[in-house]
C-alpha positions in Angstrom: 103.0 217.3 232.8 104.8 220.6 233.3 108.0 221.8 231.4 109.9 222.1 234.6 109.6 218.0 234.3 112.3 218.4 231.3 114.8 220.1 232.8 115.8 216.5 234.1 117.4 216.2 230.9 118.7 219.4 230.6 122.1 218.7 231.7 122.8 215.7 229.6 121.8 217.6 226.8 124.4 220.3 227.9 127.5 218.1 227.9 126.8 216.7 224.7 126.2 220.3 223.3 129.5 220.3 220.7 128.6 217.5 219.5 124.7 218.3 219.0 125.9 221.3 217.7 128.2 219.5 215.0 125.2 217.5 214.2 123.3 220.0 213.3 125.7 221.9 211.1 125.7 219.2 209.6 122.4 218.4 209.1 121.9 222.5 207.9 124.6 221.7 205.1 122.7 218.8 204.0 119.5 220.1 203.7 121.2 223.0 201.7 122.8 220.5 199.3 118.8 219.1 199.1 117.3 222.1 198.6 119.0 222.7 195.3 118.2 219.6 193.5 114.6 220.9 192.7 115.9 224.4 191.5 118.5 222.2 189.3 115.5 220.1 187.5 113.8 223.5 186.8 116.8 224.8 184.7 117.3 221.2 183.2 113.8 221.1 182.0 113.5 224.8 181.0 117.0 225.8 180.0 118.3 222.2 178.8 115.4 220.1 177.7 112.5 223.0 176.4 116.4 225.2 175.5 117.8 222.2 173.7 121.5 223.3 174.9 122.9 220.0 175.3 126.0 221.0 176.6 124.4 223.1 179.6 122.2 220.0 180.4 125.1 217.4 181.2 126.8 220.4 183.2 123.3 220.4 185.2 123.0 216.7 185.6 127.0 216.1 186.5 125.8 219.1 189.4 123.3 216.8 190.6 125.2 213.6 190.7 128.4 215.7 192.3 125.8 217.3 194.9 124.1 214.1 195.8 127.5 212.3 196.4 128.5 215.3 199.3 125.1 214.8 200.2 125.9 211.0 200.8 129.2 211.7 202.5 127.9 214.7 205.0 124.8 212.5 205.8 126.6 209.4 206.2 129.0 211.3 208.8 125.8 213.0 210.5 124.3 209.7 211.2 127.3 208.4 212.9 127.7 211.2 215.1 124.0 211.1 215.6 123.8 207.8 216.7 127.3 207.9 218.7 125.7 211.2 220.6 121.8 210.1 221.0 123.1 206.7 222.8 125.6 208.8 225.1 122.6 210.9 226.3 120.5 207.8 226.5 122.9 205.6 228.8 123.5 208.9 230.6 119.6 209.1 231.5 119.4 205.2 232.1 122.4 205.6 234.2 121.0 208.1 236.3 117.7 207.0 236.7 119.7 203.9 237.7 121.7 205.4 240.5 118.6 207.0 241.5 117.1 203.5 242.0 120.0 202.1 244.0 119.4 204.5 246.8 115.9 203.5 247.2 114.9 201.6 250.6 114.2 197.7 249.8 110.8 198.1 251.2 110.3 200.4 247.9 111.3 197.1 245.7 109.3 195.0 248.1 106.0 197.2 246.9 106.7 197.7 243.7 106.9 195.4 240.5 110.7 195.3 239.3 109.2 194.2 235.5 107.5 197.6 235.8 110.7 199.3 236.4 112.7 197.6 234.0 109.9 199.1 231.5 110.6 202.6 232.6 114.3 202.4 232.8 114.5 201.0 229.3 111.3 202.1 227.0 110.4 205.1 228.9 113.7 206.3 229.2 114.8 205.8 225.5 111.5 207.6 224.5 112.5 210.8 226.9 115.7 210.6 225.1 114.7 210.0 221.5 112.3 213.0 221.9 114.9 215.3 223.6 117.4 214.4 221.0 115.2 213.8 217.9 113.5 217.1 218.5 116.5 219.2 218.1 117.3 217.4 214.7 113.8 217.4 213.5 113.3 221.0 214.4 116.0 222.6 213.2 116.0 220.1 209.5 112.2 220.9 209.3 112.4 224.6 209.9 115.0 225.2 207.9 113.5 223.1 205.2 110.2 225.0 205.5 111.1 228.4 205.5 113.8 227.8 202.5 111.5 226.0 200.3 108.4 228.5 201.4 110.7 231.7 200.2 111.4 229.6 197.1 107.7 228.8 196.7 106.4 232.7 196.9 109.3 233.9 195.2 108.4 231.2 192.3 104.8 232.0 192.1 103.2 233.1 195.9 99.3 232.5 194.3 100.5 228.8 194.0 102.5 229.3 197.8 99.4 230.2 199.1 97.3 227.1 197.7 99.9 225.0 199.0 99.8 226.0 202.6 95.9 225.8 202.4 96.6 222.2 204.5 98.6 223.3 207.4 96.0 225.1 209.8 93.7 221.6 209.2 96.3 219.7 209.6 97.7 221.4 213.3 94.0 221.6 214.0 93.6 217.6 214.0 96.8 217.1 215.9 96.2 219.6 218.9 92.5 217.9 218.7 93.6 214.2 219.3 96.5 215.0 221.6 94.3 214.0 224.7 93.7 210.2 223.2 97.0 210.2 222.0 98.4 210.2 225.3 95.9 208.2 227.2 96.6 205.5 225.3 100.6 206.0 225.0 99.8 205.6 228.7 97.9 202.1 228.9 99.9 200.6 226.0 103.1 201.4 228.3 101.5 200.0 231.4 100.2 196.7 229.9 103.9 196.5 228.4 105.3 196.7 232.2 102.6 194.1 232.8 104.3 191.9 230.3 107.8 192.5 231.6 106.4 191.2 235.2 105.3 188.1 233.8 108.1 187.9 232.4 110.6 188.2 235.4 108.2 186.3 237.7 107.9 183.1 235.8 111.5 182.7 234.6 113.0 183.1 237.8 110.7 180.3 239.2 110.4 177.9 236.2 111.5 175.1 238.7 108.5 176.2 240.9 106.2 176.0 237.4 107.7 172.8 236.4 107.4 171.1 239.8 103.5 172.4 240.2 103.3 171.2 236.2 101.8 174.8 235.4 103.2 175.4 232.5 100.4 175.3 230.3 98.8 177.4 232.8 101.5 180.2 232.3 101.5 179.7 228.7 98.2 180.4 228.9 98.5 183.5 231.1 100.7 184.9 228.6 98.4 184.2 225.7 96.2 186.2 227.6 98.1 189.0 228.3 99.8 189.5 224.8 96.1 189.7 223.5 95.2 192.5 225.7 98.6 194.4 224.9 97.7 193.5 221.1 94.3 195.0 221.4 95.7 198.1 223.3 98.5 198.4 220.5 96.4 198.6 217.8 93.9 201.1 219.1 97.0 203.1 219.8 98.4 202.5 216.2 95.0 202.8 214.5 95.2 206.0 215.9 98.6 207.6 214.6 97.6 205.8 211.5 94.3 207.5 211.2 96.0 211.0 212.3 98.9 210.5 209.8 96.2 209.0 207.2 93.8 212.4 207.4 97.0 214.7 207.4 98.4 212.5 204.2 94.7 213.4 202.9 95.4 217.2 203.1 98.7 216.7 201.8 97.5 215.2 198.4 94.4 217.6 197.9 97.0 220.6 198.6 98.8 218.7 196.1 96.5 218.7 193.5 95.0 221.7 193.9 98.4 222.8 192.8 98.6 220.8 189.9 94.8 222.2 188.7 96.1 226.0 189.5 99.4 225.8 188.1 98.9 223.0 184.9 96.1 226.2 184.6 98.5 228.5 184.1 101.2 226.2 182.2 98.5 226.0 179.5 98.0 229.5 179.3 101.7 230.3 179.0 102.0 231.9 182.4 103.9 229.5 184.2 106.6 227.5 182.7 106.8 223.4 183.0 110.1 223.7 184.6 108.7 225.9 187.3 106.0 223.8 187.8 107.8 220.5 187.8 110.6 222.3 190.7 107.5 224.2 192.6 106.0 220.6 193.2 109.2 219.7 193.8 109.7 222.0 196.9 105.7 221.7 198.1 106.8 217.8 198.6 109.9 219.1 200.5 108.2 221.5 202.5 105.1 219.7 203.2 107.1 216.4 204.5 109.6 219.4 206.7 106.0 220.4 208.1 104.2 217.0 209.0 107.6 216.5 210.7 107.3 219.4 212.9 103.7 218.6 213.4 105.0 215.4 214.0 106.7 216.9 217.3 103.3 217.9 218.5 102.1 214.0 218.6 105.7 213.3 219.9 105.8 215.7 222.7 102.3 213.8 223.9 103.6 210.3 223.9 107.3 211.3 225.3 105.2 213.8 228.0 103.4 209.8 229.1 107.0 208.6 229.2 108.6 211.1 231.2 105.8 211.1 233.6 106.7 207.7 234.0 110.3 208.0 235.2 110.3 211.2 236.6 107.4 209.3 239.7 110.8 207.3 239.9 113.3 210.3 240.7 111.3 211.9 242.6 111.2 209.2 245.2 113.8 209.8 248.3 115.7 207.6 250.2 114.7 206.8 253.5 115.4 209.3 256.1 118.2 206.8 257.4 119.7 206.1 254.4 120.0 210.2 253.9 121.4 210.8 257.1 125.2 212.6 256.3 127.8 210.5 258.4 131.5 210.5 258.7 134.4 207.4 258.5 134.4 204.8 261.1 137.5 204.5 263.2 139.0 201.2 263.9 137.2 198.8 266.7 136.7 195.5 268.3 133.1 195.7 267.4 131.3 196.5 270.2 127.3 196.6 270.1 125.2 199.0 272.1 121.2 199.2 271.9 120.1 202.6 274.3 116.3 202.8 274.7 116.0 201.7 271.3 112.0 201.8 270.0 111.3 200.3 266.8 108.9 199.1 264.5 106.4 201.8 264.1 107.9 203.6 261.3 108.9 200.9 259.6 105.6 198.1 259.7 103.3 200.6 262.3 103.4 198.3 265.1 105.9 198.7 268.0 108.9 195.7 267.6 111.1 197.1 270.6 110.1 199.2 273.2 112.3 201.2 274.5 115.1 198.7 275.1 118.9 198.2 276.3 120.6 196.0 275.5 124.9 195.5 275.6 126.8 193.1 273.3 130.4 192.8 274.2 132.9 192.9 271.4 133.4 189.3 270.4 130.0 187.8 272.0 128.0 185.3 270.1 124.8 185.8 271.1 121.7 183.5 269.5 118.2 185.9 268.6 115.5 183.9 267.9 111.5 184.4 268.3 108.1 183.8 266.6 108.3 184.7 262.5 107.6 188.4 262.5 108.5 189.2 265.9 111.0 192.0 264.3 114.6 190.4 264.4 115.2 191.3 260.2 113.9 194.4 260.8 116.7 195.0 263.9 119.1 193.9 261.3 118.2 196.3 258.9 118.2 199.0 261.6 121.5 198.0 262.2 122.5 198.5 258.8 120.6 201.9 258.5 118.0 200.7 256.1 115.4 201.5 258.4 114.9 204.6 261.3 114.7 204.0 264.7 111.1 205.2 266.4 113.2 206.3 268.7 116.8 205.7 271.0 119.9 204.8 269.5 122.3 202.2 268.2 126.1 202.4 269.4 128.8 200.9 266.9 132.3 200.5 269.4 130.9 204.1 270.9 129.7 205.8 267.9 126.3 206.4 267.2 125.4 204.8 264.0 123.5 207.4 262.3 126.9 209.7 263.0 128.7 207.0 260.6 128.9 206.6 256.7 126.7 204.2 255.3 129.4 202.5 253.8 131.9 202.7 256.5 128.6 200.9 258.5 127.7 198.7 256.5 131.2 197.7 255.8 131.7 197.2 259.3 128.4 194.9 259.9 128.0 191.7 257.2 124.8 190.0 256.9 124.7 186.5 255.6 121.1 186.0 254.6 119.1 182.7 254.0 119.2 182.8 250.0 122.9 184.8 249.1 122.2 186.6 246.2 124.6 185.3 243.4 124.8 187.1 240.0 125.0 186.0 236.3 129.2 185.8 236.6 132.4 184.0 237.2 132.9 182.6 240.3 135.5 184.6 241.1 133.4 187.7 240.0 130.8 186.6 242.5 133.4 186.1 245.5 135.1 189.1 244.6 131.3 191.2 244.4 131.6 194.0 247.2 135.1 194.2 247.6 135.8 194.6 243.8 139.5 195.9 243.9 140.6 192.3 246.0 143.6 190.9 244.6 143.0 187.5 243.2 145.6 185.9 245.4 143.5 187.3 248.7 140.2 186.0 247.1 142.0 182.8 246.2 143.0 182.6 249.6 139.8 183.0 251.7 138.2 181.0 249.0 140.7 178.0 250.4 139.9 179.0 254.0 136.0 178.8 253.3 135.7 175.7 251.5 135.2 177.1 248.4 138.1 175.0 246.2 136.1 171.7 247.4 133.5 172.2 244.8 135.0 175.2 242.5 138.0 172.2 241.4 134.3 170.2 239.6 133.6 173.1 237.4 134.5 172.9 234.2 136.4 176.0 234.3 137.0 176.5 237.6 137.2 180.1 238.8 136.2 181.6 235.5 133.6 178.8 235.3 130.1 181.3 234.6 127.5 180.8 237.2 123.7 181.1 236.4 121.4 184.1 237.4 120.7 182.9 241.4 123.3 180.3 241.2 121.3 177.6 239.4 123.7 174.5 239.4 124.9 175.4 242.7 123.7 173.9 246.2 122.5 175.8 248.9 126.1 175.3 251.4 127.9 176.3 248.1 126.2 179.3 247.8 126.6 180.2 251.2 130.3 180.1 251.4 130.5 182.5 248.9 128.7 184.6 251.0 131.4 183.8 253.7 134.5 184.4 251.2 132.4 188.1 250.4 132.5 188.5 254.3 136.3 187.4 254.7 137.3 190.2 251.7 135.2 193.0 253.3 136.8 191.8 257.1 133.6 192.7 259.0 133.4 193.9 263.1 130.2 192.5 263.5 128.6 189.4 261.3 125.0 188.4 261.2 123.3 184.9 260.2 119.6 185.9 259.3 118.5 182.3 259.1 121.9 182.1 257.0 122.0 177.8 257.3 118.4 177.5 258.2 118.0 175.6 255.1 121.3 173.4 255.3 120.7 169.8 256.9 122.2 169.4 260.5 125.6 168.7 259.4 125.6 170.9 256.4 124.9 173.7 259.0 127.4 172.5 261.5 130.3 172.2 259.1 129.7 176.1 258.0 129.2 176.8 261.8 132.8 175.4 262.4 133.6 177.4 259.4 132.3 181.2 260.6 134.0 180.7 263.8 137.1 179.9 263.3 137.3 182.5 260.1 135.6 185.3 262.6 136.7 184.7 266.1 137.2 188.2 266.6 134.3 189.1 265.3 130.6 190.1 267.1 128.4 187.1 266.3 124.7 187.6 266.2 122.9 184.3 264.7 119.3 184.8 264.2 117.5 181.4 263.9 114.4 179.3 264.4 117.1 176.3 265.8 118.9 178.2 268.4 119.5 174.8 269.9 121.4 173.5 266.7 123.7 176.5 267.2 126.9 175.8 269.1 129.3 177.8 271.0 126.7 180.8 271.8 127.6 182.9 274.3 123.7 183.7 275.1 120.9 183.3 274.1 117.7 186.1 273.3 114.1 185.9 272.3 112.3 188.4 270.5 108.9 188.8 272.4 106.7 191.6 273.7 109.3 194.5 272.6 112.2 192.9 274.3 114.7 190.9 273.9 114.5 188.5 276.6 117.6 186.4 277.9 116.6 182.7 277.8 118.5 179.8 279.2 120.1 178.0 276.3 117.8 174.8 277.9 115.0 176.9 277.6 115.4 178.0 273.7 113.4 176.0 271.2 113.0 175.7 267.5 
């Protein structure tokens, strides 16, 4: 993991500079205020206590209580603006690793495990960021610690400096020794936590699935399993900070009382006073905490390195080479579909889905596509839409080639109604109102009326604000689906597509939303892609995709 990786965060960091910089001169003035409480007990025990001057000695407390009160204020205030700025910078980073995601083809999300990326946009991300922030703090508060306590030290006594820092090259020694384990298994414990996370996602969005297949012990089970591995990972991760922070503690204490031999040495010999000793040990627990700290950052850097490695395989992903293709607004059009030697298939799945093919659809058609599961006719949606390339040919939108046209302009302009509408943890209103978000609520109300939607909205307990569950649990198939159509209505498409949008409606179920699509998009370009083309009335013609064609069928001829 190069350096060059961090200067991902670079920019975050450099809009939240004043008030970085605010914490830490803030955190400089605090560990001034600390700094001084040491050389205060040395007077109090040699110039109040061993001085008996009474009057000097309350002065010298009442300094300490009045320094640690600023001390409270200015720290209090640094933590606020700490915490205020560190979450900024981390939302920023989740945020953009976020965006980063969105642009990403769906046949990424179809290879990868969305528990695993959940992991790296939240733990991984908030490590990069705690690092990235933490170190600035922790750098400049250690360093500044260090070096005023070690000119205090030598200035003090430098024999007794010098047995102090005896610790340090051991203890930077260990750390740079075990920084390869450290971030092995940073890695695994972060991989068996995405593991987790999929379990997770997978089972609770199919307990119905679990509870009709009565596997719930089964997946209690599973995680039992799994939680024991992530344990056993865990602690050999832990065990291993604890033994690196254990050995370094070690150290610490023999440098510790090493001083106490050399210097109580040369208390009883008259060379040293108690008051210097008592501060010098003082500022040796200052300094040697300010320098397992910035060791500290050594072990850090490892684990965060493990983290960042994680999310920056994330942005360095592209969009597909359709999805990145620059395109400009579409002017308005009856909707009129064009397919010129289109090939397709090979880039997308390697095997060839059209070959070459023409085919015209008048503005207004309703044309029936149906063929063997497989044969392609998603994928020529998607291509549609842009979310795949052609292999070759092009795609004409009302005389405009579609990779000529903004991705949102296009895919405003061509609505897909799928088989399962996605419907999010929301309102009802929310939901109908998800893709065109600035709708007035009169309009939404409105197409909401003209798709059916008030029949079952007026049985919620809350009607329109009534919250839905995550997929629409509570709702039934047809009711999902005409919140689909009021999303369509909002977005007034030129071209609407039913991939297998009522295949799982009974026969009158599907008729009624038939009667329902026509009549709300008669002006529209109908393409209905089904395994009933016969159940579908009103087609104009009729298409099966076969052999890398789409071959016109009789409508007697079609078959489920």
């Amino acid at each position: 993991m190069g350096p060059e990786r961090w200067r991902w965060i670079l920019p975050h960091l450099r809009r939240s500079l004043p008030a970085l910089s605010a914490v830490v001169a803030l955190a400089i003035c605090a560990s001034l205020l600390s700094i001084s409480l040491p050389y205060l007990s040395k007077l109090i025990v040699d110039k109040g206590l061993i001085g008996r001057n009474f009057p000097l000695l309350v002065r010298l407390c009442g300094a300490v209580v009045g320094i640690a009160l600023v001390s409270f204020a200015v720290g209090g205030v640094n933590r606020w603006l700490y915490v205020r700025t560190s979450a900024n910078i981390l939302f920023a980073l989740r945020e953009d690793v976020y965006r980063h995601l969105l642009t990403l083809p769906p046949e990424f999300y179809r290879r990868r495990a969305i528990g695993d990326l959940v992991t790296r946009l939240d733990g991984d991300v908030a490590e990069v960021q705690r690092f990235g922030t933490d170190t600035l703090l922790a750098f400049v508060n250690g360093a500044l610690t260090l070096l005023a306590t070690a000119v205090i030290m030598i200035l003090m006594c430098w024999p007794l400096a010098l047995v102090a820092a005896a610790a340090l090259p051991l203890q930077l020694a260990l750390r740079h020794r075990v920084r390869p384990l450290i971030a092995e298994r940073t890695r695994v414990v972060r991989e068996q936590a995405s593991g987790v996370a999929q379990f997770l996602f997978e089972t609770l969005t199919s307990v119905k699935t679990i509870q009709g297949m009565v596997a719930e012990r089964w997946e209690a089970q599973r995680l039992r399993s799994l939680n024991r591995s992530y344990l056993t990972r865990l602690l050999s991760q832990q065990l291993l900070n604890y033994a690196v922070g254990g050995i370094s503690n070690l150290l610490s204490h023999a440098a510790t009382a090493a001083v106490f031999i050399y210097g109580g040495y040369g208390v009883i010999h008259g060379s040293l006073s108690v008051g210097t000793l008592v501060a010098f040990v003082a500022y040796m627990s200052r300094g040697t905490g300010s320098a397992v700290s910035l060791l500290n950052l050594y072990t850090a850097y490892q684990r965060a390195s493990v983290s960042l490695e994680r999310v920056a395989e994330l942005l360095t992903l592209q969009p597909s080479a359709a999805a990145r293709l620059p395109g400009t607004d579409l002017a308005p059009g009856p909707g009129h579909l064009r397919l010129e030697s289109v090939s397709l298939g090979i880039k997308t799945c390697g095997r060839a889905l059209l070959s070459e093919y023409t085919l015209d659809i008048p503005p207004g058609r309703k044309i029936v596509l149906y063929g063997d599961s497989g044969a392609g006719k998603s994928t020529l949606v998607d291509a549609l839409r842009r979310f795949v390339a052609l292999d070759g040919g092009r795609i004409l939108l009302d005389g405009r080639d579609i990779e000529g046209i903004d991705r949102g302009a296009l895919r405003g302009a061509i609505e897909v109604l799928a088989s399962e509408p996605v419907i999010f943890r929301a309102s009802v209103l929310e939901n109908l109102r998800y893709g065109s978000f600035s709708a007035p609520e009169a309009a939404v109300l409105r197409a909401a009326r003209s798709a059916g939607v008030d029949d079952f909205v007026a049985a919620l307990p809350a009607g329109y604000a009534t919250l839905l569950g995550s997929a629409g649990q509570g709702l039934s198939t047809g009711e999902r689906q005409r919140i689909a159509i009021v999303r369509a209505l909002l977005r007034n498409p030129r071209i609407i597509v039913l991939d297998e949008a009522l295949a799982n409606l009974d026969a009158a179920a599907a008729q009624s939303l038939h009667a329902v699509i026509d009549e709300q998009f008669s002006a529209c370009t109908r393409i209905i892609i089904s395994h009933a083309p016969m159940r579908v009335p009103g087609a104009d013609a009729f298409y099966e995709m076969q052999a890398g064609a789409l071959l016109p069928r009789d409508p007697r001829e079609a078959h489920a």
